[in-house]
The first five atom37 places (N, CA, C, CB, O) and aatype in JSON, in Angstrom:
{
  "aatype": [20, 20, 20, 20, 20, 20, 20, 20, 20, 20, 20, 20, 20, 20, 20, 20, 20, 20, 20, 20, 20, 20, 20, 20, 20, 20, 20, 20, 20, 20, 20, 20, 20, 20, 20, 20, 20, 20, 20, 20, 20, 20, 20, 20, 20, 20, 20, 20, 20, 20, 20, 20, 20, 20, 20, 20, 20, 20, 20, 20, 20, 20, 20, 20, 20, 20, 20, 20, 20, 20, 20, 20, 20, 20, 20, 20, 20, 20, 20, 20, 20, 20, 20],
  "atom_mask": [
    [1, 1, 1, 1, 1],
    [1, 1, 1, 1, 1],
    [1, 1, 1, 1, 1],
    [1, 1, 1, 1, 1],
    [1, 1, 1, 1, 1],
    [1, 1, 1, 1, 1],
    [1, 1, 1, 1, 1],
    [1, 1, 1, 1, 1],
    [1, 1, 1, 1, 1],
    [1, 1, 1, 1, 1],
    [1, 1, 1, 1, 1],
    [1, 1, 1, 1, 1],
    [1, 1, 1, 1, 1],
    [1, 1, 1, 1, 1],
    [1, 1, 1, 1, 1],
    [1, 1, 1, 1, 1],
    [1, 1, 1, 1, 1],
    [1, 1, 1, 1, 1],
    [1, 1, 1, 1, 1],
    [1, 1, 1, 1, 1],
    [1, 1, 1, 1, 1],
    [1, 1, 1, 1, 1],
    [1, 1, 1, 1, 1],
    [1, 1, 1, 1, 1],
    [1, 1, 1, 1, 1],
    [1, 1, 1, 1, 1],
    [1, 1, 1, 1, 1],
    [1, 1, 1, 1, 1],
    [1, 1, 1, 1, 1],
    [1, 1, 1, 1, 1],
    [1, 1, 1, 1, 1],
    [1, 1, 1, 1, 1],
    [1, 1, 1, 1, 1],
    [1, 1, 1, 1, 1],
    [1, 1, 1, 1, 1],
    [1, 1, 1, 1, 1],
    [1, 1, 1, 1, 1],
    [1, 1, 1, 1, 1],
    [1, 1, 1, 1, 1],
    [1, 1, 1, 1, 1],
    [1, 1, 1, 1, 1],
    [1, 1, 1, 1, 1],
    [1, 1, 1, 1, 1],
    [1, 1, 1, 1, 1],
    [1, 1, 1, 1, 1],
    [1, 1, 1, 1, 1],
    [1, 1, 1, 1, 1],
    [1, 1, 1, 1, 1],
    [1, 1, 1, 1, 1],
    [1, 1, 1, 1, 1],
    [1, 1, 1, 1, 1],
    [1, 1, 1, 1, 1],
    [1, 1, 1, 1, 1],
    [1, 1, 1, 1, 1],
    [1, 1, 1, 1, 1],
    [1, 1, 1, 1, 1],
    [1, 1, 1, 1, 1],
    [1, 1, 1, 1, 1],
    [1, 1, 1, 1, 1],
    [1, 1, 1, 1, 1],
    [1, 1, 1, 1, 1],
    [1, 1, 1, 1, 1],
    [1, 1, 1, 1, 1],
    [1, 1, 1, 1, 1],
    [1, 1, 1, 1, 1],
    [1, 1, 1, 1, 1],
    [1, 1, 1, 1, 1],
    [1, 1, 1, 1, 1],
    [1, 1, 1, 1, 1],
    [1, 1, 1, 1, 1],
    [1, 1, 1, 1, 1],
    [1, 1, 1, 1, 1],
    [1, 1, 1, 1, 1],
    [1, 1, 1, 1, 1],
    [1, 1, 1, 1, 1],
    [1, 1, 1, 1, 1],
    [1, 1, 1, 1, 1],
    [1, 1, 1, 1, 1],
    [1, 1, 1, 1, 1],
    [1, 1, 1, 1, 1],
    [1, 1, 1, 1, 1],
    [1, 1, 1, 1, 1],
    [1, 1, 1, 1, 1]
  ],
  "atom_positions": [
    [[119.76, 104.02, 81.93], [119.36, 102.8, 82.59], [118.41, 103.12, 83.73], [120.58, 102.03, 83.1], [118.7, 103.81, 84.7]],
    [[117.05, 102.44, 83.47], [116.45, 102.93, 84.91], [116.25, 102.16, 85.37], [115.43, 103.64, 85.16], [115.97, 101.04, 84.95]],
    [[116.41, 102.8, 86.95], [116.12, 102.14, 88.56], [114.91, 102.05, 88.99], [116.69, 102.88, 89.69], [114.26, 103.06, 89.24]],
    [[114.5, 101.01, 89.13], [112.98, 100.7, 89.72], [112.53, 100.5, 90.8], [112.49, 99.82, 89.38], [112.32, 99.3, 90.66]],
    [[112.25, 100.69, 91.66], [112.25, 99.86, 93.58], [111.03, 98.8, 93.04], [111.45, 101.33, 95.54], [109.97, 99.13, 92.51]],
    [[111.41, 97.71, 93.27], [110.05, 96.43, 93.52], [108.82, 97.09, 94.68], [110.9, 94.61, 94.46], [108.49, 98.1, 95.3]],
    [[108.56, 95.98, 94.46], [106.65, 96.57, 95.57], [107.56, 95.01, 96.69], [103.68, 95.93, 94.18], [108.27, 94.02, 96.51]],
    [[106.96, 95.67, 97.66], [107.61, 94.57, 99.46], [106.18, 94.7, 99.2], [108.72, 95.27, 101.49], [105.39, 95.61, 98.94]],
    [[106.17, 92.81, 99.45], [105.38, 92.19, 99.58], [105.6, 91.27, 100.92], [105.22, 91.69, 98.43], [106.74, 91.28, 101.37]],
    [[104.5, 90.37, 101.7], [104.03, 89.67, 102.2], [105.11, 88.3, 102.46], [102.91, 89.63, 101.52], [105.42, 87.88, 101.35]],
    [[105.46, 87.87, 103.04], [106.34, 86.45, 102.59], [105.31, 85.38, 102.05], [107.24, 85.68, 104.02], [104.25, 85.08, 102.61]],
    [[105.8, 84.83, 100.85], [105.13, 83.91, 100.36], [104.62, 82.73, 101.01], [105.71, 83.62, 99.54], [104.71, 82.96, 102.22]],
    [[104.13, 81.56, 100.83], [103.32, 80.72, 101.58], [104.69, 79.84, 101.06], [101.48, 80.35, 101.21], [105.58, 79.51, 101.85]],
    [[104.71, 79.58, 99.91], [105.67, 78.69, 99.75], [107.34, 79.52, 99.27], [104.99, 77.62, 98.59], [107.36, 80.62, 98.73]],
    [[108.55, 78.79, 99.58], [109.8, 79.28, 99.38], [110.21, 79.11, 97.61], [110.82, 78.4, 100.46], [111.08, 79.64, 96.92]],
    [[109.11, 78.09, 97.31], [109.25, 77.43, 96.05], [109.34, 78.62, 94.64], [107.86, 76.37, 95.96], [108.28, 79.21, 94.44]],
    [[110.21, 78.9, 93.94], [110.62, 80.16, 93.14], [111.23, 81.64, 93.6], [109.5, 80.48, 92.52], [111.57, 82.63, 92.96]],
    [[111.2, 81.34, 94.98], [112.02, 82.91, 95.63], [113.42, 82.61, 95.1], [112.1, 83.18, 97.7], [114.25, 81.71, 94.95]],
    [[113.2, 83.81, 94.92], [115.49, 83.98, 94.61], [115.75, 84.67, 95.73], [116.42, 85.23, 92.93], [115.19, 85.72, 96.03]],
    [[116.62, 84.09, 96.38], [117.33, 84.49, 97.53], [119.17, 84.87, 97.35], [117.04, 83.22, 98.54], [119.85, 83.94, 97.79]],
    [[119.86, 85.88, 96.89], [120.71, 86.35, 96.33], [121.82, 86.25, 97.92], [120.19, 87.82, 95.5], [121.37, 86.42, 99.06]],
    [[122.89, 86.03, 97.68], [123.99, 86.17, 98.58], [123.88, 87.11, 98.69], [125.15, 85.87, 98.41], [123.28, 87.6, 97.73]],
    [[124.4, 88.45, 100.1], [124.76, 89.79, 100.48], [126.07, 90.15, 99.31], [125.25, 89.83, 102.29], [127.12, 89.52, 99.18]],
    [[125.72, 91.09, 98.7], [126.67, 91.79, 97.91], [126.77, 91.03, 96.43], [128.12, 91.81, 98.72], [127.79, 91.17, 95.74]],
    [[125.58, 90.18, 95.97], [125.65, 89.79, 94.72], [124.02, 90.23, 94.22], [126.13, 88.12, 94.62], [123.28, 90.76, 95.05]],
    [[123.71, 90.06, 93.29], [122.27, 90.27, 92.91], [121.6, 88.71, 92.36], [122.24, 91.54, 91.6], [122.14, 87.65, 92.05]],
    [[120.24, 89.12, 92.4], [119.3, 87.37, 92.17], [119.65, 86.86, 90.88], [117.32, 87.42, 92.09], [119.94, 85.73, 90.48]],
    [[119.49, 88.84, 89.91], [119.37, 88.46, 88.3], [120.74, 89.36, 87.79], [117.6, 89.08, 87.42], [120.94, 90.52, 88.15]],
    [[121.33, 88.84, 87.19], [122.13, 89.86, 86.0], [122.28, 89.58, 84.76], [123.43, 90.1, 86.21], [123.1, 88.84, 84.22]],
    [[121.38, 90.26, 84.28], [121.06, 90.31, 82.77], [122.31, 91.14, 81.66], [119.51, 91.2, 82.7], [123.46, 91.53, 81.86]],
    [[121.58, 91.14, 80.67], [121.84, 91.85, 79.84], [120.89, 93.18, 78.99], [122.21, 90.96, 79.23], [120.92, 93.76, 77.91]],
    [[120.23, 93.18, 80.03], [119.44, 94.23, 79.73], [119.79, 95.69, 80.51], [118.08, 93.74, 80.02], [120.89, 96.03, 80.96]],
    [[118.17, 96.67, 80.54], [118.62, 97.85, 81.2], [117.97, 98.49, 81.83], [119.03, 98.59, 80.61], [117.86, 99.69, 81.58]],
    [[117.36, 97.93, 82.81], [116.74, 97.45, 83.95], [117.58, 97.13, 85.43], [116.13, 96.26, 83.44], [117.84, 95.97, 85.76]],
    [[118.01, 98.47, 86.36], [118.28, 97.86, 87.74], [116.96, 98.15, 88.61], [119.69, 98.55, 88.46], [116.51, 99.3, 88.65]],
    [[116.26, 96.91, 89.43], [115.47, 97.03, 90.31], [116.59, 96.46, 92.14], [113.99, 95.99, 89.62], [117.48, 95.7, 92.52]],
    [[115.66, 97.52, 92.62], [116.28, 97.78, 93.82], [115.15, 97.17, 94.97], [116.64, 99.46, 93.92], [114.02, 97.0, 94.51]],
    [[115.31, 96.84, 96.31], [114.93, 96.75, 97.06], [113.52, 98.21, 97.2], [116.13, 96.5, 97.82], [113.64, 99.43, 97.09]],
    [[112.18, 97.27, 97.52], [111.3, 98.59, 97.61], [111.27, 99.09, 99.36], [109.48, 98.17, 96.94], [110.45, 99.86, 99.86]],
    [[112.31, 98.47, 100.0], [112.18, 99.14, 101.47], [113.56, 99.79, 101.57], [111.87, 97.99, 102.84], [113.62, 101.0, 101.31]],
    [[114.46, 99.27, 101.85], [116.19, 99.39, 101.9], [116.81, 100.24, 100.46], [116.96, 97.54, 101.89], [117.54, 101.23, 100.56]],
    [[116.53, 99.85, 99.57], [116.99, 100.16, 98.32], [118.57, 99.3, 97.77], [117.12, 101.81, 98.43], [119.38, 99.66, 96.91]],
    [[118.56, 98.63, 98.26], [119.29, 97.54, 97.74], [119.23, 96.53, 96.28], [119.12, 96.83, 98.71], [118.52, 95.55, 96.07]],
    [[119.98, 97.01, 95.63], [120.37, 96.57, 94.27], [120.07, 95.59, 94.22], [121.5, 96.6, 93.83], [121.06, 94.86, 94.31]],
    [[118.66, 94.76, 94.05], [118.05, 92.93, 94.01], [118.69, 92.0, 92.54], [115.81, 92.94, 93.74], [119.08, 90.84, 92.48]],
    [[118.61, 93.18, 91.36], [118.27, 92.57, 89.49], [119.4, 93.88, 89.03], [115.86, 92.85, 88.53], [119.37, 95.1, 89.15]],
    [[119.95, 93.31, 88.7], [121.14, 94.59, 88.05], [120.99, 93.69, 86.13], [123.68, 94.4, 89.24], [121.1, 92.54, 85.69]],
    [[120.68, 95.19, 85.5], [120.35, 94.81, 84.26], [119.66, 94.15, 83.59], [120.87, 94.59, 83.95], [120.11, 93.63, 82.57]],
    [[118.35, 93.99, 83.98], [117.59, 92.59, 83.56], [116.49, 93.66, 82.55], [116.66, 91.38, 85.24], [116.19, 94.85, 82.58]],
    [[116.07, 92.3, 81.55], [115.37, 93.24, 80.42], [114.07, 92.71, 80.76], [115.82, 93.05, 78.66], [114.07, 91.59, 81.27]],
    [[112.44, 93.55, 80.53], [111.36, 92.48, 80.86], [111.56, 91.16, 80.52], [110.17, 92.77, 80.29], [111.22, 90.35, 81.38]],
    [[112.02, 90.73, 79.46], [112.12, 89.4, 78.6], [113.23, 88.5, 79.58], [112.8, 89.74, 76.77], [113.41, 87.31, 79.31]],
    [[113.86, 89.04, 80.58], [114.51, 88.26, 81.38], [113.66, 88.18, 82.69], [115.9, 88.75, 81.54], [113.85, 86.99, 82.97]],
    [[113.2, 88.45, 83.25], [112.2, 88.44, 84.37], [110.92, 88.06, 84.03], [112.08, 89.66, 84.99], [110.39, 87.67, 85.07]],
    [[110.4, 88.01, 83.43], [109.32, 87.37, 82.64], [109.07, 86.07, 81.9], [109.17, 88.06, 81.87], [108.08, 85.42, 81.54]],
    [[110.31, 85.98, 81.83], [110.27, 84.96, 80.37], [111.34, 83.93, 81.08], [110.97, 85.82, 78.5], [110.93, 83.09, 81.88]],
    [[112.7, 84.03, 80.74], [114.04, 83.34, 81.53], [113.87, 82.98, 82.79], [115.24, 84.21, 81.65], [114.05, 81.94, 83.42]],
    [[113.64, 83.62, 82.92], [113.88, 83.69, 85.08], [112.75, 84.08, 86.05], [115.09, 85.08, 85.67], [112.77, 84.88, 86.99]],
    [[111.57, 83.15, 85.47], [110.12, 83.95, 85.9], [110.35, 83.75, 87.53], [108.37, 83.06, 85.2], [110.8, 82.64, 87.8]],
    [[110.16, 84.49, 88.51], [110.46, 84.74, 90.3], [109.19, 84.78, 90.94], [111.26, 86.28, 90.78], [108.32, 85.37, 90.3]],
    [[108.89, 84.37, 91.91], [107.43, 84.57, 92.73], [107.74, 85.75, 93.85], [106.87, 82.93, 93.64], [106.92, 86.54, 94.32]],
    [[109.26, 85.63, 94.17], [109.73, 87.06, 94.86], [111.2, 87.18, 94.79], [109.31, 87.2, 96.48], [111.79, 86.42, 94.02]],
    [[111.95, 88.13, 95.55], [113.15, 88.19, 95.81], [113.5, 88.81, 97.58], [113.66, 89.08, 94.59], [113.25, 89.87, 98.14]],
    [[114.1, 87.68, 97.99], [114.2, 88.06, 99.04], [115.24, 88.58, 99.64], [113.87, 87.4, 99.52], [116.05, 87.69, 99.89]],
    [[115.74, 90.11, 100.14], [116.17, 91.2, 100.17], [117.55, 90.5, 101.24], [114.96, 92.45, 100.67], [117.19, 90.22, 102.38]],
    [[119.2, 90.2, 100.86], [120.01, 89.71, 101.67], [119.88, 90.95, 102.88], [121.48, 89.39, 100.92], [119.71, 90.57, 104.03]],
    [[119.97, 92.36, 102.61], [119.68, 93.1, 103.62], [118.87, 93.42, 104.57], [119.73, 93.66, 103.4], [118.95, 93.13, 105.76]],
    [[118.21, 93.94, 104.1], [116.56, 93.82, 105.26], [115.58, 92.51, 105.45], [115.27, 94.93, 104.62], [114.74, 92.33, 106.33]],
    [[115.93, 91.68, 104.4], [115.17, 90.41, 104.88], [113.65, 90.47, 104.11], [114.99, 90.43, 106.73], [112.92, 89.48, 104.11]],
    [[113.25, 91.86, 103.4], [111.89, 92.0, 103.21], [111.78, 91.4, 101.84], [111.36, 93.48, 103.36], [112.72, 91.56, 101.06]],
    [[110.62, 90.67, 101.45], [110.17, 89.92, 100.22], [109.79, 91.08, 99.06], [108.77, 88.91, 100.62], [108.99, 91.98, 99.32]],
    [[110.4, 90.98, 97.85], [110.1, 92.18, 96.52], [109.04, 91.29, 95.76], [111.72, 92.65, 95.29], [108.64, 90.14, 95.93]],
    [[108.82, 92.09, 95.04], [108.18, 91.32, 93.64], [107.89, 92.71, 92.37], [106.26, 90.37, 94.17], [107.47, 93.82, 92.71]],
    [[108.14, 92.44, 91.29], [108.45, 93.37, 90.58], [107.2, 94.47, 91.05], [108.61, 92.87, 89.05], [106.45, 94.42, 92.03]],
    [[107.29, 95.52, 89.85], [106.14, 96.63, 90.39], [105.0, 96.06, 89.43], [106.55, 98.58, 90.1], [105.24, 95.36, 88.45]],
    [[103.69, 96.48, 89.85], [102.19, 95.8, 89.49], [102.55, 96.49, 88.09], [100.44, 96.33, 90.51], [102.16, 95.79, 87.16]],
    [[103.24, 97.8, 87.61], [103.26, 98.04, 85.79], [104.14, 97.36, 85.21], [103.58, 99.47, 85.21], [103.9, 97.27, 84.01]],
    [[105.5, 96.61, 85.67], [105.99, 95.86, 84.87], [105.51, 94.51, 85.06], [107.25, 95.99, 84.92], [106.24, 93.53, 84.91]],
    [[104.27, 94.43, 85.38], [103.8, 92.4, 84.97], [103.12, 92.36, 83.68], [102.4, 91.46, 86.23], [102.63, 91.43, 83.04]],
    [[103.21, 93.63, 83.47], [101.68, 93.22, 82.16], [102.57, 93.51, 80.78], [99.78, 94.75, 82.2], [103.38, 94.42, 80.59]],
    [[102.16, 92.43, 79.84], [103.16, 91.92, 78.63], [102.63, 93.63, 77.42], [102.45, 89.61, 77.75], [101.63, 94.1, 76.87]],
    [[103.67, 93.85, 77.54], [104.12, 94.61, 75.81], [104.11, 94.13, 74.73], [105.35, 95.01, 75.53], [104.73, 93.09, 74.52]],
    [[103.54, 94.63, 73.96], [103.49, 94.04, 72.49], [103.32, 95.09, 71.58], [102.34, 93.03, 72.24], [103.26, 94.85, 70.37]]
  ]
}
């Protein structure tokens, strides 16, 4: 299963699509095999999510980190579609 750190980004202009996860739960839990972590803190954001769940299901504009507070967004190589 691999661990990914997101890219910390900028806070968005609008709140409109942030997932904002309770402390000690995650935004996404999939069924995939995919954990992405916080890219500052390293805090567990998406536990198990497959591209096809972050992409597709549950498309996010960010995730905002219950720990450090800092805004994720996946990494710039997992946006671009596989085929």
């Amino acid at each position: 299963m691999p661990q990914k750190d997101m890219s910390v980004i900028d806070a968005p202009a609008s709140m409109d699509g942030v997932l904002i996860p309770e402390p000690g739960t995650y935004a996404l839990e999939g069924e995939g095999d995919i954990t992405y972590r916080c890219g500052s803190c390293k805090t567990r954001l998406l536990s198990n999510v497959s591209h096809f769940d972050v992409m597709h299901d549950h498309p996010f504009t960010a995730v905002k980190c219950p720990k450090c507070g800092k805004f994720n967004d996946l990494p710039p190589e997992d946006k671009h579609h596989h085929h």
